[in-house]
N, C-alpha and C positions, 0 to 999 in steps of 0.2 A: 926476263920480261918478253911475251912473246908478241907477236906481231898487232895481233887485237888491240894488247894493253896500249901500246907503241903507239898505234891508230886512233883510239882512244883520249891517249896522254896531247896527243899533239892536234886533236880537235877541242880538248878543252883550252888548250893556250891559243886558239884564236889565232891561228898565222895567216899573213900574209899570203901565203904560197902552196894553202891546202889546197891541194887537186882532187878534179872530179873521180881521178880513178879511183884515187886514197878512199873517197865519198862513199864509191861504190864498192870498192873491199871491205871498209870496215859495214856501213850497211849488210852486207852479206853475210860477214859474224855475228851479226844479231837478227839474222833468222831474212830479211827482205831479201826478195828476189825484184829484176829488172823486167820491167814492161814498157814499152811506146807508148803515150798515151791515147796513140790513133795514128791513122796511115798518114793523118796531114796534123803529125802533131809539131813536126818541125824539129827543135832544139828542145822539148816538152819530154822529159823522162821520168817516167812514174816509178817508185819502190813502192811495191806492197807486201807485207808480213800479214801470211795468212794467221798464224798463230793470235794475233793480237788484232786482227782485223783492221790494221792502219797502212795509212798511205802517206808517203812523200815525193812530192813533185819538185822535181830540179831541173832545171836550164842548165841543159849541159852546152859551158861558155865553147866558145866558138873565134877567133884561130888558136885565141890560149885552151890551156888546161885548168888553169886555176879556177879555183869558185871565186868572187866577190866576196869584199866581207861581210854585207848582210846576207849573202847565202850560208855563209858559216855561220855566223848567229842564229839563223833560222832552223838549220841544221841540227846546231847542238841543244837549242829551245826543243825541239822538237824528242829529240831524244831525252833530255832530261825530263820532261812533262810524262813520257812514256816509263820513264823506270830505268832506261834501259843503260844509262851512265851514272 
C-alpha cells in the first residue's frame, strides 16, 4: 500500500489526529495544488485542482497541527462528492 492509499485509508476513518500537512500531501495526490487565499488571508488556505476546476478552503489550525473534526468531515464530504475517494 503506498502512501496515497495510506492517506486515504486514514482520512476515511476520521481520526482525531489527521494533520494539515497529511491534508495537504494527500490533496497533492489528487491533482490540487496550494494557494493563499489573499495577502491578508490569514490562516485561509485554498487547494485548487485545475483539472476538475474545484476548490477547498482550509484553516490551517494554528499552534497545533491537527485539523478539527469537522474539518475532516468537510474534507472527506468534499472529496467523496468529487469522485475522487
Amino acid at each position: 500500500m503506498g502512501q496515497k492509499e495510506k492517506l486515504i485509508a486514514r482520512l476515511k476513518a476520521a481520526p482525531k489526529d489527521f494533520t494539515f500537512d497529511e491534508a495537504e500531501t494527500l490533496l497533492g495526490y489528487l491533482g490540487y495544488h496550494r494557494s493563499n487565499k489573499g495577502r491578508t488571508s490569514g490562516s485561509r488556505v485554498m487547494f485548487s485542482n485545475d483539472k476538475t476546476s474545484t476548490r477547498i478552503l482550509l484553516h490551517k489550525p494554528h499552534p497545533r497541527n491537527e485539523l478539527l473534526t469537522y474539518q475532516v468531515r468537510q474534507l472527506l464530504a468534499q472529496l467523496e462528492e468529487e469522485g475522487l475517494l
